[in-house]
C-alpha beads as a LAMMPS data file, in Angstrom:
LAMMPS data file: protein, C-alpha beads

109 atoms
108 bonds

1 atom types
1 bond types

-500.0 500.0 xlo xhi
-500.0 500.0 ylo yhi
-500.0 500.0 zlo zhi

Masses

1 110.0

Atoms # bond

1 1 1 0.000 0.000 0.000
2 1 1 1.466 3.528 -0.833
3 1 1 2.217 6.068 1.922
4 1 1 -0.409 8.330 0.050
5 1 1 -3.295 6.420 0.462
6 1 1 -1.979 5.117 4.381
7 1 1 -2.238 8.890 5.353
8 1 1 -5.494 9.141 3.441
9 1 1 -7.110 5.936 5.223
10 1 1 -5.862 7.326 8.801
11 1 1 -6.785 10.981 7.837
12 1 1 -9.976 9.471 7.183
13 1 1 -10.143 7.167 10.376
14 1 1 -9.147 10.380 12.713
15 1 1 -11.334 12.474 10.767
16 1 1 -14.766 10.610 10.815
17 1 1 -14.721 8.099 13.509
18 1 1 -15.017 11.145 16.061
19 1 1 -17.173 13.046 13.737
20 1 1 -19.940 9.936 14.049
21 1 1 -19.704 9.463 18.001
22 1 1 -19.837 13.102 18.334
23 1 1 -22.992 13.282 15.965
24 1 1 -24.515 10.629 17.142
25 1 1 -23.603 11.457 20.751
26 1 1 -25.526 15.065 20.215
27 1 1 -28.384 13.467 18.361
28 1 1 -28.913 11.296 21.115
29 1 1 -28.697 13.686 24.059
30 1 1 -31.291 16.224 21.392
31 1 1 -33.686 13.036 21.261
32 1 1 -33.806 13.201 25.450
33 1 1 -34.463 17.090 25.548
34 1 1 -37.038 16.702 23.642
35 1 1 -38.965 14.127 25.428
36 1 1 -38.177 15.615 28.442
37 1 1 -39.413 18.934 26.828
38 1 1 -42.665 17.426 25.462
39 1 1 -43.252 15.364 28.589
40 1 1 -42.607 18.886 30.488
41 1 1 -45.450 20.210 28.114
42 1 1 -48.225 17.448 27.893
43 1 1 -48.129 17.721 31.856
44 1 1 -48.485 21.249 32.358
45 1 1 -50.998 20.991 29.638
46 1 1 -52.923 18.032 31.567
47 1 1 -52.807 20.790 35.025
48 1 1 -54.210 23.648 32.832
49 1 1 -57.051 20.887 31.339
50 1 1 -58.052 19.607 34.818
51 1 1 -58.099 23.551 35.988
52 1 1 -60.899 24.406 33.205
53 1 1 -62.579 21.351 33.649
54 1 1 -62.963 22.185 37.377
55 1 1 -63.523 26.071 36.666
56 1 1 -66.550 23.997 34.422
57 1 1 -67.422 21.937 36.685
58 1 1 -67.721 24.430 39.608
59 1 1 -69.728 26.828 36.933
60 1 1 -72.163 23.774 36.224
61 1 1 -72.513 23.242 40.113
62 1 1 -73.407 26.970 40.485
63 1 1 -76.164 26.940 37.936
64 1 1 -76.991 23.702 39.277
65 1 1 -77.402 25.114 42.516
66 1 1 -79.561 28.357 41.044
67 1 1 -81.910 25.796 40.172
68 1 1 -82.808 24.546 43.640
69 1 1 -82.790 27.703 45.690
70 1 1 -84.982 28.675 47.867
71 1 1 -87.091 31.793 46.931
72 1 1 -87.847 34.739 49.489
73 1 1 -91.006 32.674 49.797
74 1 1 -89.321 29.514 51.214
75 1 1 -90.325 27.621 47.827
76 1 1 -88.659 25.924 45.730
77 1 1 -88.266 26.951 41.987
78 1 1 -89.631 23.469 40.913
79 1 1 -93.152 25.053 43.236
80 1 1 -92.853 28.305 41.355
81 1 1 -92.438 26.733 37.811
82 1 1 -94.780 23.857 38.064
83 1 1 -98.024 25.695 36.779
84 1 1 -95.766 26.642 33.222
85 1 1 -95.586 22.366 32.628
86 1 1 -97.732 20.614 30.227
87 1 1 -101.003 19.752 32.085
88 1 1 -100.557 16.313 29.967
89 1 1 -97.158 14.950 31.061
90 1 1 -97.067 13.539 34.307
91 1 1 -93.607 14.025 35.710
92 1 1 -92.731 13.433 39.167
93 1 1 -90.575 16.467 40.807
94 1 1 -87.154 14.889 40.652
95 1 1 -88.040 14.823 36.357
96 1 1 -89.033 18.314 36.165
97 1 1 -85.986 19.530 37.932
98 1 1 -84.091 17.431 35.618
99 1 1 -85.744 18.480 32.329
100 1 1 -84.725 22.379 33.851
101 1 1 -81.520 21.382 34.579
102 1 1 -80.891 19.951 31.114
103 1 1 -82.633 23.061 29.633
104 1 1 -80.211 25.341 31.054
105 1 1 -77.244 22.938 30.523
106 1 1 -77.987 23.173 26.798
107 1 1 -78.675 26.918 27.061
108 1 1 -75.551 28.005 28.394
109 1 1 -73.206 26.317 25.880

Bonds

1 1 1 2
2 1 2 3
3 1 3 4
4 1 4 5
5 1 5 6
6 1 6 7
7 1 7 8
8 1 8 9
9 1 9 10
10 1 10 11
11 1 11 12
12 1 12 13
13 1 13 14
14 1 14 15
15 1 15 16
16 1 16 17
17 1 17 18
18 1 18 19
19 1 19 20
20 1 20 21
21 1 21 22
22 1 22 23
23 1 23 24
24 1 24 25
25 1 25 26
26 1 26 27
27 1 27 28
28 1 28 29
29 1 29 30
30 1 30 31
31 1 31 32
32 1 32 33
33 1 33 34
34 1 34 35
35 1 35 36
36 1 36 37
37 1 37 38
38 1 38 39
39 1 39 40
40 1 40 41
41 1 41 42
42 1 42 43
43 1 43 44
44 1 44 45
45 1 45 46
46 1 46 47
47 1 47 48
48 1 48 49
49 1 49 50
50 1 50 51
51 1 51 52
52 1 52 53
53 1 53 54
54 1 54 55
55 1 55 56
56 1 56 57
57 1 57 58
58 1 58 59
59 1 59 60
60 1 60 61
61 1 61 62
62 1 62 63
63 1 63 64
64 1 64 65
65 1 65 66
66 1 66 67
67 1 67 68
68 1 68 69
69 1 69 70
70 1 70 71
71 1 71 72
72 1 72 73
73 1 73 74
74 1 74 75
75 1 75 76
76 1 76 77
77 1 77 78
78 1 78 79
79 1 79 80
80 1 80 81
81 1 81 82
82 1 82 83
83 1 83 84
84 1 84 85
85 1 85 86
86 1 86 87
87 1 87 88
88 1 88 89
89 1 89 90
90 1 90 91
91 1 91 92
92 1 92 93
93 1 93 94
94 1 94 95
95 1 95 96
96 1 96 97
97 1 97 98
98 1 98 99
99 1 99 100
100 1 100 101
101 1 101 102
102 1 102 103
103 1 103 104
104 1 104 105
105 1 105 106
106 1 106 107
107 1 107 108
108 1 108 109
């Protein structure tokens, strides 16, 4: 083998042998920031989630809880609202309040 093509094969070997550890070496550690990133992300998305979904669920408890109150009469809205039903359906309290509940559930969104 001439000398020329010695110094090119350990040019070569010097040359790209550290080249590849060192790229692969950076790809690697730039695959586990980014998991760590993303994992970082999808959890502090999953806290702000739960947050609305309680802010919503607290909301839906509120209006849930308009619809029970007691009036400056002591009655019930179900009492004050019962004349306004259909005289033909035959529902028992715990139905009407449902039916209002659902009414206002579809009203607000």
């Amino acid at each position: 083998m001439k000398l020329k093509r010695k110094i090119f094969l350990i040019f070569s070997l010097v040359a790209v042998i550290p080249m590849i550890f060192l790229t692969t070496y950076t790809v690697v550690q730039y695959t586990h920031m980014i998991d760590n990133r993303m994992e970082d992300i999808s959890h502090e998305q999953q806290e702000n989630l739960s947050d609305a979904i309680d802010a919503s669920y607290t909301s839906i408890r509120q209006v849930f809880m308009l619809l029970t109150f007691a009036s400056n009469t002591d009655s019930s809205i179900i009492k004050i609202l019962r004349p306004y039903a259909d005289p033909e359906i035959h529902m028992t309290n715990m139905d009407f309040a449902m039916r209002i509940r659902i009414f206002f559930i579809l009203t607000i969104f």
